[in-house]
BAKETI-499492 format. One record per residue (C-alpha): x, y, z; residue in three letters; residue number from 1; chain. Coordinates in nm, 4 decimals. Layout:
<rs>
          x          y          z   resn   resi   chain
          X          Y          Z    ala    NUM       A
...
</rs>
This chain:
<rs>
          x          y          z   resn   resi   chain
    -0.9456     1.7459    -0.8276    unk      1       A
    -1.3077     1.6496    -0.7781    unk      2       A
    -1.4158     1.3802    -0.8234    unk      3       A
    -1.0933     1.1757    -0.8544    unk      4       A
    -1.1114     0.8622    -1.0064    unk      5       A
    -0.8785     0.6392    -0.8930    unk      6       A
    -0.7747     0.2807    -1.0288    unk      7       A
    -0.6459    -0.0562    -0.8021    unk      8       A
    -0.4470    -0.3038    -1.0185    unk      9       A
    -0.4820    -0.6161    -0.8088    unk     10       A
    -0.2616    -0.8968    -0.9636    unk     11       A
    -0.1039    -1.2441    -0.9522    unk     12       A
     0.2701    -1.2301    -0.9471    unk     13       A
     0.5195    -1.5233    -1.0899    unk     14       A
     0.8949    -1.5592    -1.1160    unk     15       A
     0.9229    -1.3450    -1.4660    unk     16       A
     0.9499    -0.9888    -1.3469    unk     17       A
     0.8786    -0.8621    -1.6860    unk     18       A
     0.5829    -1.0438    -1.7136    unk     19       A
     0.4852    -0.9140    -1.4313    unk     20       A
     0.5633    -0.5590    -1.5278    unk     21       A
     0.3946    -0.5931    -1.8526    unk     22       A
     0.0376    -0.7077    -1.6725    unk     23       A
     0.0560    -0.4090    -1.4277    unk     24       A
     0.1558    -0.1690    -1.7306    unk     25       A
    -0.1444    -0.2630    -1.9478    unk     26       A
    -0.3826    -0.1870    -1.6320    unk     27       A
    -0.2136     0.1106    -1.5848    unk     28       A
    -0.3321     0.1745    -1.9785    unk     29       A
    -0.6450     0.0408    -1.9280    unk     30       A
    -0.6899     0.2848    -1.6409    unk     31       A
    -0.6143     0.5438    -1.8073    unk     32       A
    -0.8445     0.5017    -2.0790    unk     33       A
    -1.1267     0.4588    -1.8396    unk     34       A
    -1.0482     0.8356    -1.6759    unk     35       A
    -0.8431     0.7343    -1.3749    unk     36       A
    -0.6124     0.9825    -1.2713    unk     37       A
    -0.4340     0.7616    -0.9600    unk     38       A
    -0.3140     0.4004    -0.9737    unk     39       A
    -0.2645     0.2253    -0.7003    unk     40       A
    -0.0033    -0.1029    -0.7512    unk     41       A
     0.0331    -0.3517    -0.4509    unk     42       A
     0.3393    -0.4204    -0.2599    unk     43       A
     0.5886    -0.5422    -0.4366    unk     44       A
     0.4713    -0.6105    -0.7565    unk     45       A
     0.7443    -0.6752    -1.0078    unk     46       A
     0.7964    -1.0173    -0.8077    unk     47       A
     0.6921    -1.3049    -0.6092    unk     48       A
     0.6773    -1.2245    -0.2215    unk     49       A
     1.0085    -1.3628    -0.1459    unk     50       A
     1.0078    -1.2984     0.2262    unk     51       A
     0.8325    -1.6198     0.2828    unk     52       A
     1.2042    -1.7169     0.3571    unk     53       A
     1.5188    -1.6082     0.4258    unk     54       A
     1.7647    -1.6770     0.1569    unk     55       A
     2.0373    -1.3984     0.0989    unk     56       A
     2.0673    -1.4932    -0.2932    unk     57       A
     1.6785    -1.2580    -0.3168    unk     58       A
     1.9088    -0.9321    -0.2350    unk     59       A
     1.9891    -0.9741    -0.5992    unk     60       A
     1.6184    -0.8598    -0.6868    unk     61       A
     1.6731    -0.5405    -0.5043    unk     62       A
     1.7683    -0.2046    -0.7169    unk     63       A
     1.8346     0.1631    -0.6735    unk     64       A
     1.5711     0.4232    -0.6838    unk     65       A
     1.6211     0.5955    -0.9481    unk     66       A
     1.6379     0.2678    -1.0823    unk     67       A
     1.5600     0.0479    -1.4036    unk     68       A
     1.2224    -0.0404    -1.2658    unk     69       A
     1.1562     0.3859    -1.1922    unk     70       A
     1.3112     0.4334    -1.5101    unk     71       A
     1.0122     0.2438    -1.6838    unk     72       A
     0.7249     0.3005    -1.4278    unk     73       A
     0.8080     0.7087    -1.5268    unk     74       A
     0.7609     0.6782    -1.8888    unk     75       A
     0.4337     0.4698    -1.8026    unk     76       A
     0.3133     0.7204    -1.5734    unk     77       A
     0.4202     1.0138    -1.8060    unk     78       A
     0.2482     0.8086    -2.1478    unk     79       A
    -0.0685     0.7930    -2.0033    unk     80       A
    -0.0718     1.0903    -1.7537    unk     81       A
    -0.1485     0.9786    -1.4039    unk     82       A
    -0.0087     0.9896    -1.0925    unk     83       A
     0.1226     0.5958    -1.0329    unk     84       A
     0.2219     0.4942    -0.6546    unk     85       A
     0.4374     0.1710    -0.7058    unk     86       A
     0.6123    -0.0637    -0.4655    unk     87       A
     0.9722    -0.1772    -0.5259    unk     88       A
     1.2267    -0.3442    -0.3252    unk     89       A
     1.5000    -0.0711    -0.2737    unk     90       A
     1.8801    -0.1057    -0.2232    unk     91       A
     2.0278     0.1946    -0.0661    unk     92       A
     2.4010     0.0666    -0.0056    unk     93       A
     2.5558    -0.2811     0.0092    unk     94       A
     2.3669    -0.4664     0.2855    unk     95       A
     2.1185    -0.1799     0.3087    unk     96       A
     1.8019    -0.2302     0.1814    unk     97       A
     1.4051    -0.0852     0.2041    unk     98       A
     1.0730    -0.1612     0.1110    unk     99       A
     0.9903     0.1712    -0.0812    unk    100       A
     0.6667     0.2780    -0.1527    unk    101       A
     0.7731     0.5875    -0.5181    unk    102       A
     0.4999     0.8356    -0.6098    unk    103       A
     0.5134     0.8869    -0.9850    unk    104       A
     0.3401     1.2380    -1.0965    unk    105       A
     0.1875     1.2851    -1.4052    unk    106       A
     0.4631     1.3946    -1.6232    unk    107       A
     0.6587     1.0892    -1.5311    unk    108       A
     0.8827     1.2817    -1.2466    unk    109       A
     0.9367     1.0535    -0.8964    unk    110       A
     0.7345     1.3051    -0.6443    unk    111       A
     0.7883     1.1768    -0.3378    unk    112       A
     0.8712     0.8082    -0.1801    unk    113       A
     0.8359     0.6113     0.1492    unk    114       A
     1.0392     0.3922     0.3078    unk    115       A
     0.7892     0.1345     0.5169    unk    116       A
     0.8344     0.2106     0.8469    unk    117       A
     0.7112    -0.0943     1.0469    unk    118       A
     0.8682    -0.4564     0.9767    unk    119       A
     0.7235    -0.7515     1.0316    unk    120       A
     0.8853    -1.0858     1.1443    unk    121       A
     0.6205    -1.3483     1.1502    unk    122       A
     0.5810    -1.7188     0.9636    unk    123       A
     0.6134    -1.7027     0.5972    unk    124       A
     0.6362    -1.2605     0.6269    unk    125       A
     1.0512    -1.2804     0.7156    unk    126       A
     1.0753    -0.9316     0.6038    unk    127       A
     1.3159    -0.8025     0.8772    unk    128       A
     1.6015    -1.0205     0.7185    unk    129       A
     1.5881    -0.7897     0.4091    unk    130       A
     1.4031    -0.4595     0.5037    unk    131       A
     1.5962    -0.1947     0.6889    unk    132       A
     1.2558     0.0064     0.9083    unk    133       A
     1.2187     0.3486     0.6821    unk    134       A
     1.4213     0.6647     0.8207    unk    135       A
     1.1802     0.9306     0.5864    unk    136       A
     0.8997     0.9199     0.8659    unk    137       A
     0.5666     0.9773     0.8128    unk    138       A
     0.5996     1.2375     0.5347    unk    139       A
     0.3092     1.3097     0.3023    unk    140       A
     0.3435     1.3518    -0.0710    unk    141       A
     0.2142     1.6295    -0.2540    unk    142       A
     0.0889     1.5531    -0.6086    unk    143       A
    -0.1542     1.6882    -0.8912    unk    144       A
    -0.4202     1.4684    -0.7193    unk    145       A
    -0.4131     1.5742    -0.3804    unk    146       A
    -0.1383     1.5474    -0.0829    unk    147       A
    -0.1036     1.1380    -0.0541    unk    148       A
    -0.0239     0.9832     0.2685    unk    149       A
     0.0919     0.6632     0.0983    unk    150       A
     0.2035     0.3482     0.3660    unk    151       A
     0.2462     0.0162     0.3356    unk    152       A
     0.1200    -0.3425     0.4511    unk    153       A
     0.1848    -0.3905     0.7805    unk    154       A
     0.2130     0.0243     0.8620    unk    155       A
    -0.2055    -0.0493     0.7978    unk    156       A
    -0.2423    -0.2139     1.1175    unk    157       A
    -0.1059     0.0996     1.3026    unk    158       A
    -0.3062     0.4427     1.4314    unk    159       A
    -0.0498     0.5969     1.4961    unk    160       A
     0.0721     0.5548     1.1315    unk    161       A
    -0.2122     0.6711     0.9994    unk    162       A
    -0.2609     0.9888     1.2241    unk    163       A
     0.0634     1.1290     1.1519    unk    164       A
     0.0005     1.1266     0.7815    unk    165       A
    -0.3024     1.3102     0.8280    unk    166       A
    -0.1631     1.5361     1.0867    unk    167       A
     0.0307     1.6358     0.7706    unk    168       A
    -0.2296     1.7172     0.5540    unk    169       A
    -0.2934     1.3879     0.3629    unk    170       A
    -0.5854     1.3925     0.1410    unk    171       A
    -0.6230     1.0186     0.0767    unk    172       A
    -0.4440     0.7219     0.2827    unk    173       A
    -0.2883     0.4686     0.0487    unk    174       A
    -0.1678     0.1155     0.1341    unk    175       A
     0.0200    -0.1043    -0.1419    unk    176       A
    -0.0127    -0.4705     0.0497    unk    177       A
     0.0500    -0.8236     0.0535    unk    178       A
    -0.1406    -1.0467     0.2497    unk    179       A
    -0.3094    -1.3556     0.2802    unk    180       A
    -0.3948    -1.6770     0.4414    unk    181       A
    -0.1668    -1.9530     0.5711    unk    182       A
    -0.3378    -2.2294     0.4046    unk    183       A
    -0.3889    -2.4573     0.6621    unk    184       A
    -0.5974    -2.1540     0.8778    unk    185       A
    -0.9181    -2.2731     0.9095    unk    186       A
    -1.1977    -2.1062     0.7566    unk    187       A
    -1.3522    -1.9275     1.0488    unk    188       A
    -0.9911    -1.8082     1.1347    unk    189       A
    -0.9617    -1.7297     0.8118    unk    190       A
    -1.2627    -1.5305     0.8289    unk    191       A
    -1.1464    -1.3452     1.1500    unk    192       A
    -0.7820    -1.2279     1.0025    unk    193       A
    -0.9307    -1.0604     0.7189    unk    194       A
    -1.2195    -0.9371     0.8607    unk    195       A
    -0.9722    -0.7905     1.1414    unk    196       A
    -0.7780    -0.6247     0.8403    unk    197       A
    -1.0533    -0.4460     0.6747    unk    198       A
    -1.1976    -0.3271     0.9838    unk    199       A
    -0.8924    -0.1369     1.1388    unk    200       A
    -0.8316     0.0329     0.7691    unk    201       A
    -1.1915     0.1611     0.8066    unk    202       A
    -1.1365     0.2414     1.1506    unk    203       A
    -0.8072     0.4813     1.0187    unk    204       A
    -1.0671     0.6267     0.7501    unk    205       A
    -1.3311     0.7228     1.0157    unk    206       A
    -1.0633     0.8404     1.2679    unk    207       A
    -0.9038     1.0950     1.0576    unk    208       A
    -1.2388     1.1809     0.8236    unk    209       A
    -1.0292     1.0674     0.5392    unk    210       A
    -1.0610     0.7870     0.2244    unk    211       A
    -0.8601     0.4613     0.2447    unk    212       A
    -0.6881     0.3126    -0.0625    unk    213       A
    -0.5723    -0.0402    -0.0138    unk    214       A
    -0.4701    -0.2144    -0.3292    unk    215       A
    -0.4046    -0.6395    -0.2495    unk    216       A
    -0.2016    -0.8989    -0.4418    unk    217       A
    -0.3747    -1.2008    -0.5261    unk    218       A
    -0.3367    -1.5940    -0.5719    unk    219       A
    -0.1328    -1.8846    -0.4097    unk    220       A
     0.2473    -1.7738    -0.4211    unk    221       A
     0.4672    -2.1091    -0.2730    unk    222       A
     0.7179    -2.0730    -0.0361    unk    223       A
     1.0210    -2.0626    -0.2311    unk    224       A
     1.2298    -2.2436     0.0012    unk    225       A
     1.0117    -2.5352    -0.0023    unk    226       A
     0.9551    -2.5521     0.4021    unk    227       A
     0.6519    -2.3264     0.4315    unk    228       A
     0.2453    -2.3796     0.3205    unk    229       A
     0.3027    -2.0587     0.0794    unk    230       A
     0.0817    -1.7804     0.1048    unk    231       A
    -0.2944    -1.7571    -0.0817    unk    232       A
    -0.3405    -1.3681    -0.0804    unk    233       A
    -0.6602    -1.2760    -0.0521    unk    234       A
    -0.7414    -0.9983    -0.3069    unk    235       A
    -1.0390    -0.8101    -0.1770    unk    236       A
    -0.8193    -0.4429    -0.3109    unk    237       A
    -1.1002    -0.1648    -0.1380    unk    238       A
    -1.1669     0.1812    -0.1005    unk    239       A
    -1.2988     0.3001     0.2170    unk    240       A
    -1.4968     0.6780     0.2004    unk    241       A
    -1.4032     0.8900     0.5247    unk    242       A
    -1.6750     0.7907     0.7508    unk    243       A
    -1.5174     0.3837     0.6467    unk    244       A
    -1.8167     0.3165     0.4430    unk    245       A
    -1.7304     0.0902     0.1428    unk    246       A
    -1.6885     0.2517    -0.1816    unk    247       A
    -1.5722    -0.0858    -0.3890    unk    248       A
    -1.3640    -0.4197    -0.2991    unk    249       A
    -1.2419    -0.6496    -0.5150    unk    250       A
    -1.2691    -0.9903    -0.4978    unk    251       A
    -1.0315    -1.2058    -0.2917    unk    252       A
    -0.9636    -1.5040    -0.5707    unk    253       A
    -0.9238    -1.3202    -0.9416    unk    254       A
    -0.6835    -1.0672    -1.0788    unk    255       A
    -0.9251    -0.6931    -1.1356    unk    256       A
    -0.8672    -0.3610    -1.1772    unk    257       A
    -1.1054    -0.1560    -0.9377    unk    258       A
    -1.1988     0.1659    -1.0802    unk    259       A
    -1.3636     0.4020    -0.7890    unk    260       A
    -1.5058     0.7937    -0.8140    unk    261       A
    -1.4154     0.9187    -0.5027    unk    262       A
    -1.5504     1.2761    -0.3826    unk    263       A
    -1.3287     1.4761    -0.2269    unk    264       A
    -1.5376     1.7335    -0.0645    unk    265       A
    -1.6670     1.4477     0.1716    unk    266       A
    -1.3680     1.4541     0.4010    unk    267       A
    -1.4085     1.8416     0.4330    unk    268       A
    -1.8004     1.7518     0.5579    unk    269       A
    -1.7368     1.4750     0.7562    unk    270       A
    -1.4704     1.6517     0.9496    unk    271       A
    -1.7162     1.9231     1.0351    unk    272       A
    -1.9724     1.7324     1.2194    unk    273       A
    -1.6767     1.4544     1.3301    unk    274       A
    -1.4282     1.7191     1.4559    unk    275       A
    -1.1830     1.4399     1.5990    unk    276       A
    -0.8691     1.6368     1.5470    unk    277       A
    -1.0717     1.9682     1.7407    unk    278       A
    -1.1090     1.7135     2.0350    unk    279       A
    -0.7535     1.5678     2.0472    unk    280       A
    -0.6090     1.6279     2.4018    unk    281       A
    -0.2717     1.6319     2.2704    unk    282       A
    -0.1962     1.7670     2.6267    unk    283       A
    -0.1897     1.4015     2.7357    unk    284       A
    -0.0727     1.2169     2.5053    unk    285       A
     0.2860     1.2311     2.6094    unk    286       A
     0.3040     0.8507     2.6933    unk    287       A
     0.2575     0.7298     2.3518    unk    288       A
     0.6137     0.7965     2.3122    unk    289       A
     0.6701     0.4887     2.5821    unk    290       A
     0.6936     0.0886     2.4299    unk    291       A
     0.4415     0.0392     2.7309    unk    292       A
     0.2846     0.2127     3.0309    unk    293       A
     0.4817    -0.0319     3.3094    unk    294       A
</rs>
């Protein structure tokens, strides 16, 4: 499909989860209406982000997929005929749980889904006390659009990540997230963190001749437990063309839906004249598979 026109729904999240369903649903509409044919939600948007602590009581939020939340996100997709990547917080088994990325297609059916793969465990990002690391690998999903290589969050900050989805064909990398400042950062650290985060996104867009889709949450989200700063996410939802050039961004302080054209013959021209994976001396590579080269 070419162009593809593809739609961000960056958004503030509170306690009601239906409210917060509702505001993503009427982008989704709104999307649709204005010719997009992929939305992109951010992580974990039917809720706060409740891994700014550990508190066992926010297992309750988790649900199966197929789920309730699938259930609804299916009929969305299906009503207004797009392919919808959505973030939920998935429970497998009792005391199993995932951060799962579900690819909606068109006609509301679940195409494909990804279970995050790296974990963080950082201040006010706790997210190894309720996320089991995904067991689906690095598996692209093949859709009406394109083949997506969808990821999320903190999988952005990984190569290695990223080549292995193109290595399987993806068309377009796509990153629900959730991320922001620690509010009492300075500024110029401020500065550097999400400077650092847009760069190595680009960086996995010129590497492997492919777009970036990165969709943000947005606004000051307080730490539930009452211990922690809370988190101001910084917006600033992008999409990066295949040689990392800047196609749109968001802002970093305002809910938006970013609508972008996106030509997908570029990756297919880039490639040729930036033959990267032609000059890959997979030959010696082996010690990537090592934690570190002692």
């Amino acid at each position: 499909m070419n162009p593809l026109i593809v739609g961000l729904v960056q958004q503030s999240c509170g306690e009601d989860r239906d409210v917060n369903l509702a505001k993503s649903i009427e982008s989704i509409r709104k999307a649709s209406s204005l010719g997009v044919k992929l939305v992109v939600l951010q992580e974990l948007h039917a809720g706060t982000y409740f891994c700014q602590c550990e508190d066992p009581a926010h297992f309750d939020m988790a649900e199966p997929i197929p789920g309730p939340t699938t259930e609804v996100l299916g009929s969305v997709a299906k009503e207004f005929g797009v392919v919808l990547v959505a973030s939920l917080f998935e429970r497998r088994a009792a005391g199993l749980y995932h951060n799962t990325a579900v690819v909606f297609e068109k006609d509301g059916s679940i195409a494909g889904k990804y279970r995050k793969m790296h974990i963080p465990d950082d201040p006010a990002y706790y997210e190894k006390f309720y996320f089991t690391p995904g067991d689906l690998g690095f598996t692209t999903i093949r859709t009406s659009v394109g083949t997506l290589g969808v990821l999320v969050c903190w999988d952005q900050w990984y190569p290695e990540a990223a080549r292995l989805m193109a290595l399987a064909g993806a068309d377009l990398l796509i990153y629900p997230t959730a991320i922001g400042w620690e509010p009492s950062d300075s500024d110029a650290e401020k500065v550097r963190q999400k400077e650092a985060w847009l760069t190595i996104q680009r960086a996995h867009a010129i590497a492997n001749g492919i777009p970036v889709v990165c969709a943000n949450r947005v606004g000051f989200e307080p730490d539930p437990s009452g211990v922690g700063n809370g988190i101001t996410f910084w917006g600033s939802s992008f999409v990066a063309g295949p040689q990392g050039e800047f196609l749109a961004q968001a802002g970093n302080d305002g809910e938006e839906l970013l609508i972008v054209e996106i030509d997908m013959t570029r990756s297919e021209k880039v490639r040729r004249i930036w033959p990267f994976l032609r000059d890959r001396r997979i030959d010696a590579y082996g010690d990537l598979l090592k934690r570190y080269r002692d």
